[in-house]
mmCIF file as gemmi writes it, N, C-alpha and C atoms, coordinates in Angstrom:
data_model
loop_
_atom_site.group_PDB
_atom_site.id
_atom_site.type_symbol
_atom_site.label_atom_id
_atom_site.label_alt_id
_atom_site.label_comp_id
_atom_site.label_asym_id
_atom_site.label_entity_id
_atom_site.label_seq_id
_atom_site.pdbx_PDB_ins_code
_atom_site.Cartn_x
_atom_site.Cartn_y
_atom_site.Cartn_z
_atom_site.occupancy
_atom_site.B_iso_or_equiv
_atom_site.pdbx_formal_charge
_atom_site.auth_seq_id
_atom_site.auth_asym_id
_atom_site.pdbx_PDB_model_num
ATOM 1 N N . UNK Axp A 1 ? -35.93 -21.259 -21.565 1 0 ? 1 A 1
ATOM 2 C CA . UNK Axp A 1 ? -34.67 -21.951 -21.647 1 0 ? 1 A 1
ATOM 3 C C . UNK Axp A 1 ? -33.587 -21.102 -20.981 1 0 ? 1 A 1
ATOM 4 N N . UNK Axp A 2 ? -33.079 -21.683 -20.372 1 0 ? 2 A 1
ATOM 5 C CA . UNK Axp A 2 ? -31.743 -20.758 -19.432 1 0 ? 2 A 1
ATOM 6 C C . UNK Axp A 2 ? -30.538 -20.714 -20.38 1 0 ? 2 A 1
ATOM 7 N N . UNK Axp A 3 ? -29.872 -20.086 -20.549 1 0 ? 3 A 1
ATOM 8 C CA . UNK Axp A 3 ? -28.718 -19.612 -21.249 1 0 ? 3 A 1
ATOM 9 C C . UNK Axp A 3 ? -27.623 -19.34 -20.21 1 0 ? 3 A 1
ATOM 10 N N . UNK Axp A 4 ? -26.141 -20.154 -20.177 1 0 ? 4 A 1
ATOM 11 C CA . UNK Axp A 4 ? -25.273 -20.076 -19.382 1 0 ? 4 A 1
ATOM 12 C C . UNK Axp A 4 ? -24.147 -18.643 -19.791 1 0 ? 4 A 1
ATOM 13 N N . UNK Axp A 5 ? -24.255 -18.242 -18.689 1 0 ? 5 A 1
ATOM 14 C CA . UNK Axp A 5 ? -23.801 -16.917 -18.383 1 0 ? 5 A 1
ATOM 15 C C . UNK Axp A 5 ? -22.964 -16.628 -17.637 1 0 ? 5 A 1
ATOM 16 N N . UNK Axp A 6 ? -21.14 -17.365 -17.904 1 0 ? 6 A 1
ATOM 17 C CA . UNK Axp A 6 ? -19.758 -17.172 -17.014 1 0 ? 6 A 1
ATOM 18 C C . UNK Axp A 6 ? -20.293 -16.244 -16.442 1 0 ? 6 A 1
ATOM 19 N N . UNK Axp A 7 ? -19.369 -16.339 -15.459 1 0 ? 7 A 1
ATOM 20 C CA . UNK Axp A 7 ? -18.778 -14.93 -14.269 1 0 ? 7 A 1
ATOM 21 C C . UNK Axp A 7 ? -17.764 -14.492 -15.157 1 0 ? 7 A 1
ATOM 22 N N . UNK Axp A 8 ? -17.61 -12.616 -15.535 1 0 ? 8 A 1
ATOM 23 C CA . UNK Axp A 8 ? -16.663 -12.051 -16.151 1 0 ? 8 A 1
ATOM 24 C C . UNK Axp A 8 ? -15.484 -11.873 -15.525 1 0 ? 8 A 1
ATOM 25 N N . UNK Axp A 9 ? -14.471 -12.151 -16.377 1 0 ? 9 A 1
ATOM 26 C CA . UNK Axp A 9 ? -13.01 -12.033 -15.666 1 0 ? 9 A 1
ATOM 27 C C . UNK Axp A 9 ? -12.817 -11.115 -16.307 1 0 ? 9 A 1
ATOM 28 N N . UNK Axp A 10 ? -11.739 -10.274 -15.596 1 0 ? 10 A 1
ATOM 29 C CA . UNK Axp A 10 ? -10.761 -9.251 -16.213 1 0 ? 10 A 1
ATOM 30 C C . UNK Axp A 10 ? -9.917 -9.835 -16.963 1 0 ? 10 A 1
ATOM 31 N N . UNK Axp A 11 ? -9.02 -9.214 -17.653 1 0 ? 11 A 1
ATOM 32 C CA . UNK Axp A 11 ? -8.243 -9.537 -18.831 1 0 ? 11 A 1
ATOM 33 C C . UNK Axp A 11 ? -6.93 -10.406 -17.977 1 0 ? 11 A 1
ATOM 34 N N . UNK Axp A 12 ? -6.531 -9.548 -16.813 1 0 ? 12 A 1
ATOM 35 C CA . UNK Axp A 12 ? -5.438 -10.203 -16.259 1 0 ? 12 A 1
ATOM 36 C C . UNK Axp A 12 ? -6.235 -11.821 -15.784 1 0 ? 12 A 1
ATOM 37 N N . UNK Axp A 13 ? -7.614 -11.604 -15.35 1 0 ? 13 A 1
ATOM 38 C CA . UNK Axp A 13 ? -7.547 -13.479 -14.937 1 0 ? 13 A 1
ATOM 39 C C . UNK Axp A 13 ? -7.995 -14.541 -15.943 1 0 ? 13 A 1
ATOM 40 N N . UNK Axp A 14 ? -8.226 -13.647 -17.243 1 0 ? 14 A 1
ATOM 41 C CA . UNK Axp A 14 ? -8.237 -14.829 -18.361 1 0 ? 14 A 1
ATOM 42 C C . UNK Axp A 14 ? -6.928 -15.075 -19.222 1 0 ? 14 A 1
ATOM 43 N N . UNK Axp A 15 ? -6.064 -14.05 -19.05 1 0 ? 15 A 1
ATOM 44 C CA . UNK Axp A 15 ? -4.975 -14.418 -19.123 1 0 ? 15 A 1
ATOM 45 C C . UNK Axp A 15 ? -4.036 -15.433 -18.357 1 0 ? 15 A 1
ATOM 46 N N . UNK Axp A 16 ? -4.312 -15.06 -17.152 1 0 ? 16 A 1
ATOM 47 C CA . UNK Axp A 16 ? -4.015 -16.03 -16.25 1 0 ? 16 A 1
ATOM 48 C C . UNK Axp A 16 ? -4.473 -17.113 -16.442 1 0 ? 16 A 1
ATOM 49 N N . UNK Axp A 17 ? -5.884 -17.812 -16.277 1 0 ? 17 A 1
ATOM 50 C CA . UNK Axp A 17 ? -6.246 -19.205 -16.879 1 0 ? 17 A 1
ATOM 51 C C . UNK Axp A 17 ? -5.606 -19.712 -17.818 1 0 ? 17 A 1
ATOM 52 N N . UNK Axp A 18 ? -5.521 -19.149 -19.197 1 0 ? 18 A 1
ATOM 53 C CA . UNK Axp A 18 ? -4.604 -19.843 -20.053 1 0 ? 18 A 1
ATOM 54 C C . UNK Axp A 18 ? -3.013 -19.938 -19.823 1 0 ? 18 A 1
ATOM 55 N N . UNK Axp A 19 ? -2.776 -19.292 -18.922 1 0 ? 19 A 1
ATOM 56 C CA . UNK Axp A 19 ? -1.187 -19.427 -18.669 1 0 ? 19 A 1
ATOM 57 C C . UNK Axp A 19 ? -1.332 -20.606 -17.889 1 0 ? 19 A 1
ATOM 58 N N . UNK Axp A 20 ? -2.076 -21.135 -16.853 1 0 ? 20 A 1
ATOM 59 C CA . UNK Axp A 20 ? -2.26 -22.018 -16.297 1 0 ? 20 A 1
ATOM 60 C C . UNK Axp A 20 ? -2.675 -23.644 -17.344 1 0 ? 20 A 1
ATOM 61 N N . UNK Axp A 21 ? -3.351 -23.236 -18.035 1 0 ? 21 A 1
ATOM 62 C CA . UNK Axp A 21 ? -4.038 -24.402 -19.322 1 0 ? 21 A 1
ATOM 63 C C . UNK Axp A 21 ? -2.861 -24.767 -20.06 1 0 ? 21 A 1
ATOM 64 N N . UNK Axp A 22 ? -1.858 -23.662 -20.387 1 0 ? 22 A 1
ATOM 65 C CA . UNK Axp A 22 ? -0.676 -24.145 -20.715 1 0 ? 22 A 1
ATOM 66 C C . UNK Axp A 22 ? 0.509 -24.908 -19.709 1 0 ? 22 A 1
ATOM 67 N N . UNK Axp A 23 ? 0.715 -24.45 -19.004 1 0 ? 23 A 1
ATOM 68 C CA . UNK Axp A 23 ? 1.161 -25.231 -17.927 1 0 ? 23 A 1
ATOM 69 C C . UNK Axp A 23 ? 2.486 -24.647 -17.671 1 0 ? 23 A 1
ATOM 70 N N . UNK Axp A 24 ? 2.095 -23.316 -18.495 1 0 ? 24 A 1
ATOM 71 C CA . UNK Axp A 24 ? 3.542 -22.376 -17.874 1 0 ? 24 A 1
ATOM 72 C C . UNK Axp A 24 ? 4.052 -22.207 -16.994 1 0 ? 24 A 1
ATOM 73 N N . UNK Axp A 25 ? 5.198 -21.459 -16.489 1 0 ? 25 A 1
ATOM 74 C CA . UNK Axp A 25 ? 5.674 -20.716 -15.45 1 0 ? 25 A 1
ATOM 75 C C . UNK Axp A 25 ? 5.415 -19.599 -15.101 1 0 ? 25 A 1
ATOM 76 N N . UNK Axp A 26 ? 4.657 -19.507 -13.407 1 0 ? 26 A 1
ATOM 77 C CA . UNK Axp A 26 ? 3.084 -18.509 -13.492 1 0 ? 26 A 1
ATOM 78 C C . UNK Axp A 26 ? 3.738 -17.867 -12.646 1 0 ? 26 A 1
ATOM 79 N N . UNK Axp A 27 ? 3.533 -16.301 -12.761 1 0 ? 27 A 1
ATOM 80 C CA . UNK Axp A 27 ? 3.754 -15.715 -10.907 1 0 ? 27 A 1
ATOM 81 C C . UNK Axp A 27 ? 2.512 -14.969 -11.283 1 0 ? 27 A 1
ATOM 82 N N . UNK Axp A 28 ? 1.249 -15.573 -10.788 1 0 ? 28 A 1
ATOM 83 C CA . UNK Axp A 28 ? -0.322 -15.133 -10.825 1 0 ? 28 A 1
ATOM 84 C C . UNK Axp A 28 ? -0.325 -14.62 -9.273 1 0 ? 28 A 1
ATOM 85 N N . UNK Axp A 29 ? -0.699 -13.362 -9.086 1 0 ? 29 A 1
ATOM 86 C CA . UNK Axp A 29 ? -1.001 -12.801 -8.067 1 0 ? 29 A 1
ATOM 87 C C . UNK Axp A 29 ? -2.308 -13.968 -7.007 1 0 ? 29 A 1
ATOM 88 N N . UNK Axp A 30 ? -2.418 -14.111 -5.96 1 0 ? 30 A 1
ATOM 89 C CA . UNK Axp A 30 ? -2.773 -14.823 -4.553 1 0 ? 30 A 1
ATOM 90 C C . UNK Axp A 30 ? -4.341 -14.153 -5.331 1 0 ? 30 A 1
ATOM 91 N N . UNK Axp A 31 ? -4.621 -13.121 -5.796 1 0 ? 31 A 1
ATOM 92 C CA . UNK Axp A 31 ? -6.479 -13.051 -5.32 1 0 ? 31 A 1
ATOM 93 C C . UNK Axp A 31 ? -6.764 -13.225 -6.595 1 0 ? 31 A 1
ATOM 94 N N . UNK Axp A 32 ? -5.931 -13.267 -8.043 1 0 ? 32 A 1
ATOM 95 C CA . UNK Axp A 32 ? -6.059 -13.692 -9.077 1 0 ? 32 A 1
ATOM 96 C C . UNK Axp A 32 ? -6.602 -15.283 -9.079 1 0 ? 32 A 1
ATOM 97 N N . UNK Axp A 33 ? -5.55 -16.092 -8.029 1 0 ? 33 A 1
ATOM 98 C CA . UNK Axp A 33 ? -5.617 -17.742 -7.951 1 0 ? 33 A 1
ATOM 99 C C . UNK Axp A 33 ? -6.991 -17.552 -7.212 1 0 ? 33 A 1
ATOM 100 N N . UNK Axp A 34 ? -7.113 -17.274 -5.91 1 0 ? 34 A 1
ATOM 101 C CA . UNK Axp A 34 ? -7.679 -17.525 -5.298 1 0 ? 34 A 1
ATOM 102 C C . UNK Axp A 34 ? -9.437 -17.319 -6.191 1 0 ? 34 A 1
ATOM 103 N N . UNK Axp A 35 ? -9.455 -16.191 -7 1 0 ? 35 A 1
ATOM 104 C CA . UNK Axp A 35 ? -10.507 -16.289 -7.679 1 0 ? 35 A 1
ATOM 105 C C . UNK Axp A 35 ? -10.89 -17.07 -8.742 1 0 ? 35 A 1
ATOM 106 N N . UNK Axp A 36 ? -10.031 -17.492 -9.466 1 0 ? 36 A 1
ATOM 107 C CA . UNK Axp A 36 ? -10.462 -18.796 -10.314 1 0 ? 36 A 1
ATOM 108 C C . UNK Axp A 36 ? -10.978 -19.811 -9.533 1 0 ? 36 A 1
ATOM 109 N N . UNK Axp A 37 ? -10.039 -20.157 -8.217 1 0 ? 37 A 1
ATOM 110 C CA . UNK Axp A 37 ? -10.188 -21.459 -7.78 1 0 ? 37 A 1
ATOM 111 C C . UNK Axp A 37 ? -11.828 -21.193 -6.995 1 0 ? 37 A 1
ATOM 112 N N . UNK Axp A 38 ? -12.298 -20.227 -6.847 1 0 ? 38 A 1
ATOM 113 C CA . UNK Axp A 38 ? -13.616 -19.951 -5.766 1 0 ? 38 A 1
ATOM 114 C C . UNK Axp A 38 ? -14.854 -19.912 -7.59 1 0 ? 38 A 1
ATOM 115 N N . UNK Axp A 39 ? -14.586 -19.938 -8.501 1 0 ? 39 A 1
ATOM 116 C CA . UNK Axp A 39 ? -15.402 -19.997 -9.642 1 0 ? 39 A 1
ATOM 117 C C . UNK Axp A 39 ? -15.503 -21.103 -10.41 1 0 ? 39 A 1
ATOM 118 N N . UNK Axp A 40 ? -14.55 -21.977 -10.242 1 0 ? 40 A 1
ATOM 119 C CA . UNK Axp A 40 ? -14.613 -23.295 -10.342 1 0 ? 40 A 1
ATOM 120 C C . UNK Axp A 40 ? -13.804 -23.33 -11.787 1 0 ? 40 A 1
ATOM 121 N N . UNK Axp A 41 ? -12.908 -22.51 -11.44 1 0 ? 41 A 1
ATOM 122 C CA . UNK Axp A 41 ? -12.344 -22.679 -13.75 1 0 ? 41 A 1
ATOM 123 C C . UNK Axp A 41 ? -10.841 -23.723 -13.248 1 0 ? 41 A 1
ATOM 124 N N . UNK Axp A 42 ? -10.728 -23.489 -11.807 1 0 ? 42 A 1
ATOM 125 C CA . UNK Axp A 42 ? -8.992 -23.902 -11.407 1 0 ? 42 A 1
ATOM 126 C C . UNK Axp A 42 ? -9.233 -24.862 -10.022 1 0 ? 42 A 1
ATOM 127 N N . UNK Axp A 43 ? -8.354 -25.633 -10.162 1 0 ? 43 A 1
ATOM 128 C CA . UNK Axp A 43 ? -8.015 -26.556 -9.099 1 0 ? 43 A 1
ATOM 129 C C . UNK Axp A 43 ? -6.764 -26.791 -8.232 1 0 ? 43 A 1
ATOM 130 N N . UNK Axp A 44 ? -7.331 -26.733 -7.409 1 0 ? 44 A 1
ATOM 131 C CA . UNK Axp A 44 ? -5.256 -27.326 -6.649 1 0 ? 44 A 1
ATOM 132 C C . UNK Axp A 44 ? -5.339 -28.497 -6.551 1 0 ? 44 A 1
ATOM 133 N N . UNK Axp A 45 ? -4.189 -29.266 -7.347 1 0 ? 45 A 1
ATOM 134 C CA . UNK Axp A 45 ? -3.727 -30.157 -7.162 1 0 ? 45 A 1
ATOM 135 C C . UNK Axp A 45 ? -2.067 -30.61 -6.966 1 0 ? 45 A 1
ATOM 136 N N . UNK Axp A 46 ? -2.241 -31.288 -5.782 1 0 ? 46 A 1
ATOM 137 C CA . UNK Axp A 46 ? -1.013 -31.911 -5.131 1 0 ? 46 A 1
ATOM 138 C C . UNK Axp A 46 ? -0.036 -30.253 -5.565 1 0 ? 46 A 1
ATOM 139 N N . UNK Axp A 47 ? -0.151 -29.186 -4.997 1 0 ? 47 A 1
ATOM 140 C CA . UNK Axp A 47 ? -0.01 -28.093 -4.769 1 0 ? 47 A 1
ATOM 141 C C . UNK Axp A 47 ? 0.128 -27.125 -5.964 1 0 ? 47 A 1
ATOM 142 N N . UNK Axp A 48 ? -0.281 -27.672 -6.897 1 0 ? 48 A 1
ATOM 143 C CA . UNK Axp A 48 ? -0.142 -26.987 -8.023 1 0 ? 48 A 1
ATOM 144 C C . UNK Axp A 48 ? -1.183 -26.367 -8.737 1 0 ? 48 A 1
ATOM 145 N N . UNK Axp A 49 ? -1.319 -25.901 -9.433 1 0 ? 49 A 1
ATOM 146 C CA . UNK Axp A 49 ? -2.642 -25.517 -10.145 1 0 ? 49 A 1
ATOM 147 C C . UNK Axp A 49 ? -3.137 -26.364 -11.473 1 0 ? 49 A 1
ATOM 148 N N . UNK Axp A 50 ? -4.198 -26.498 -11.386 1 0 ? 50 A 1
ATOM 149 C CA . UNK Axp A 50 ? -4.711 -27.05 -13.235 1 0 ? 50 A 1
ATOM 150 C C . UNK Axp A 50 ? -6.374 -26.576 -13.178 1 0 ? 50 A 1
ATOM 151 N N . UNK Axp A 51 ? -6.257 -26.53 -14.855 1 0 ? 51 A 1
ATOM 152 C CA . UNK Axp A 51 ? -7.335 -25.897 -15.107 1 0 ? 51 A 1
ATOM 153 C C . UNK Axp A 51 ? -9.023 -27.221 -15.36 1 0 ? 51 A 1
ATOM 154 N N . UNK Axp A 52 ? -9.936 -26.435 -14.99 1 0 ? 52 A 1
ATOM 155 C CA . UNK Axp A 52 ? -10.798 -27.817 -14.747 1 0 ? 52 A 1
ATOM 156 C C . UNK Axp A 52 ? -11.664 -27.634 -16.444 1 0 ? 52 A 1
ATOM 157 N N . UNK Axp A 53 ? -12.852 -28.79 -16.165 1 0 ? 53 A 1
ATOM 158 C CA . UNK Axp A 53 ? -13.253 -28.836 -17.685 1 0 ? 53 A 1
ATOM 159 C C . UNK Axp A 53 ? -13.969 -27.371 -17.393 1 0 ? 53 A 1
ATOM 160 N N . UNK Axp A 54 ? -14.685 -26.768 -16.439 1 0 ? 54 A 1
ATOM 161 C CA . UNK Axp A 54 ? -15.543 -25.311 -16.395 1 0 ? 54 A 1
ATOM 162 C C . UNK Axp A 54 ? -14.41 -24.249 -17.088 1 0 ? 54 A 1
ATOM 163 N N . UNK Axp A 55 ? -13.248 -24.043 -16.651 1 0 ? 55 A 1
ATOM 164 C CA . UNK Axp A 55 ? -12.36 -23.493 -17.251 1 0 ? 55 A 1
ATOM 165 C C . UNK Axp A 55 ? -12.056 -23.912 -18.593 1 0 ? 55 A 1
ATOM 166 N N . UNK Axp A 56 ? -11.694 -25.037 -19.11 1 0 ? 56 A 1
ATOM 167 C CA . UNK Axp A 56 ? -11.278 -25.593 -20.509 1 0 ? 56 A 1
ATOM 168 C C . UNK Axp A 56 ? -12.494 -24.623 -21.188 1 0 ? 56 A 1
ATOM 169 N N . UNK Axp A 57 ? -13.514 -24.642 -21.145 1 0 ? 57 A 1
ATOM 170 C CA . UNK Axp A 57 ? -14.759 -24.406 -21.621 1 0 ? 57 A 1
ATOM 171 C C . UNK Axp A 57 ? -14.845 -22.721 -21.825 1 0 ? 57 A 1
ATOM 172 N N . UNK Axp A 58 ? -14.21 -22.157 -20.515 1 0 ? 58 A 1
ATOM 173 C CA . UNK Axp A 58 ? -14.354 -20.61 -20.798 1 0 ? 58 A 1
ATOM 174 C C . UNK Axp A 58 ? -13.071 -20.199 -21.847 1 0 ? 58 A 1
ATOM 175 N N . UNK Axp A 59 ? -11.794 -21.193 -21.97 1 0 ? 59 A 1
ATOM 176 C CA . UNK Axp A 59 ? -11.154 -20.871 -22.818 1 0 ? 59 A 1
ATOM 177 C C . UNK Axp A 59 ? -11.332 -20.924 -24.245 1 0 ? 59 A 1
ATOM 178 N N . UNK Axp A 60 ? -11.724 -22.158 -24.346 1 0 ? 60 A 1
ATOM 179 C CA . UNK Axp A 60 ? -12.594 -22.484 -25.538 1 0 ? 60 A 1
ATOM 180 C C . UNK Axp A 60 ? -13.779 -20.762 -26.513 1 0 ? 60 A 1
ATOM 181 N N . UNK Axp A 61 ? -14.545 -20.531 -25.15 1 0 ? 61 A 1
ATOM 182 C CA . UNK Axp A 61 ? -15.457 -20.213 -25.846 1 0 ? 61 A 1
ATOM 183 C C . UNK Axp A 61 ? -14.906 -18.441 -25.654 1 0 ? 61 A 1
ATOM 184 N N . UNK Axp A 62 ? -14.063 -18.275 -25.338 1 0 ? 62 A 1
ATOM 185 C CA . UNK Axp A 62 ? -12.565 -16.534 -25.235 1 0 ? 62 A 1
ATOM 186 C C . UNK Axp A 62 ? -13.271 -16.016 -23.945 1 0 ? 62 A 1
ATOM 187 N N . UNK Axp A 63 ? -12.912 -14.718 -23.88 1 0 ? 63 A 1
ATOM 188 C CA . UNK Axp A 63 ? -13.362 -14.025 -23.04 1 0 ? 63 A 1
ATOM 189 C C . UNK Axp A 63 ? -14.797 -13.586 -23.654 1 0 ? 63 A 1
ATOM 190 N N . UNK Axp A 64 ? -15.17 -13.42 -24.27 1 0 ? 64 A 1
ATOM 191 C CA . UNK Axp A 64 ? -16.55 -13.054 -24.402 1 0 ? 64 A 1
ATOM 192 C C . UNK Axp A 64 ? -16.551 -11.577 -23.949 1 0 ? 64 A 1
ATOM 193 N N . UNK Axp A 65 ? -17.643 -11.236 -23.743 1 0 ? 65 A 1
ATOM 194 C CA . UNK Axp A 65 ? -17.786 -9.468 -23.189 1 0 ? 65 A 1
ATOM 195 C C . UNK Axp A 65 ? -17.375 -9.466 -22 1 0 ? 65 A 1
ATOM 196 N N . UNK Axp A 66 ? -16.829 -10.668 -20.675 1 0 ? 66 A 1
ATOM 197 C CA . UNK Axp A 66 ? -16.054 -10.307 -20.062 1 0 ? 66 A 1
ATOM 198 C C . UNK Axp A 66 ? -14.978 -9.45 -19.61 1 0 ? 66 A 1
ATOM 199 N N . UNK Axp A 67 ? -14.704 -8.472 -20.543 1 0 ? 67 A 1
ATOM 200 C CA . UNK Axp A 67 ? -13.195 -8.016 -20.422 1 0 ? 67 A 1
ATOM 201 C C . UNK Axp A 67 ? -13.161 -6.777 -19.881 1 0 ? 67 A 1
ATOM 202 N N . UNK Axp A 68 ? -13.933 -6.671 -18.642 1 0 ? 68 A 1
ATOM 203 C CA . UNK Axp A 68 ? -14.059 -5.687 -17.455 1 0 ? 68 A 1
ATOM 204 C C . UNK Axp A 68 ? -12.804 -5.287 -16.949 1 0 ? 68 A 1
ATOM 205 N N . UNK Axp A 69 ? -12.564 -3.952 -16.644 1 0 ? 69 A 1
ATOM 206 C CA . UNK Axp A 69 ? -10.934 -3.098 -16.586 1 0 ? 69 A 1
ATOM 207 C C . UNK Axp A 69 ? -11.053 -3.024 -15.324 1 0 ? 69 A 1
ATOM 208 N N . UNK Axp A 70 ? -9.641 -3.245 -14.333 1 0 ? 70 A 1
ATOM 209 C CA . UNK Axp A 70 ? -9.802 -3.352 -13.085 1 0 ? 70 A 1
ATOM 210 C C . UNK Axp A 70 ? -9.868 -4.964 -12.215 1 0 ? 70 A 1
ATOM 211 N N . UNK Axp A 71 ? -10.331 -4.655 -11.58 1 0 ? 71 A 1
ATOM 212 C CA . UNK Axp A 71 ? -10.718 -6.095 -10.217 1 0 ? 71 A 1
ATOM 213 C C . UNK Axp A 71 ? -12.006 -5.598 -9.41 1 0 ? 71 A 1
C-alpha cells in the first residue's frame, strides 16, 4: 500500500500557504510563490494567488516533520 508523502516545506513556506488560505495581505518572497505554485498546493488566478484542494489538505494535516531550516 503506498502511503502519501508531501514534499517538505520550510516553516517560512507553510507559513506562507496559510497566509495565502487566509486571504491575507502577502509580501511572500518570488521563489517562496514560485515553489508552492511548481508543487501544486497554489494557483494563480486572474493574478492572484489561491490555495488549491492539495494545499487545503497539507494545511489541514500541519506541517508534519516537514519543518526543514533554510531553503
Amino acid at each position: 500500500m503506498r502511503q502519501f508523502l508531501p514534499d517538505p516545506l520550510t516553516r517560512e513556506e507553510f507559513a506562507a500557504l496559510k497566509q495565502i488560505d487566509d486571504a491575507m495581505e502577502f509580501e511572500i518572497p518570488a521563489e517562496i510563490q514560485e515553489r508552492l505554485i511548481l508543487i501544486g498546493y497554489v494557483k494563480e488566478v486572474l493574478g492572484g494567488l489561491i490555495v488549491t484542494y492539495e494545499g487545503m489538505l497539507r494545511i489541514v494535516m500541519g506541517n508534519l516533520s516537514g519543518t526543514s531550516e533554510g531553503g
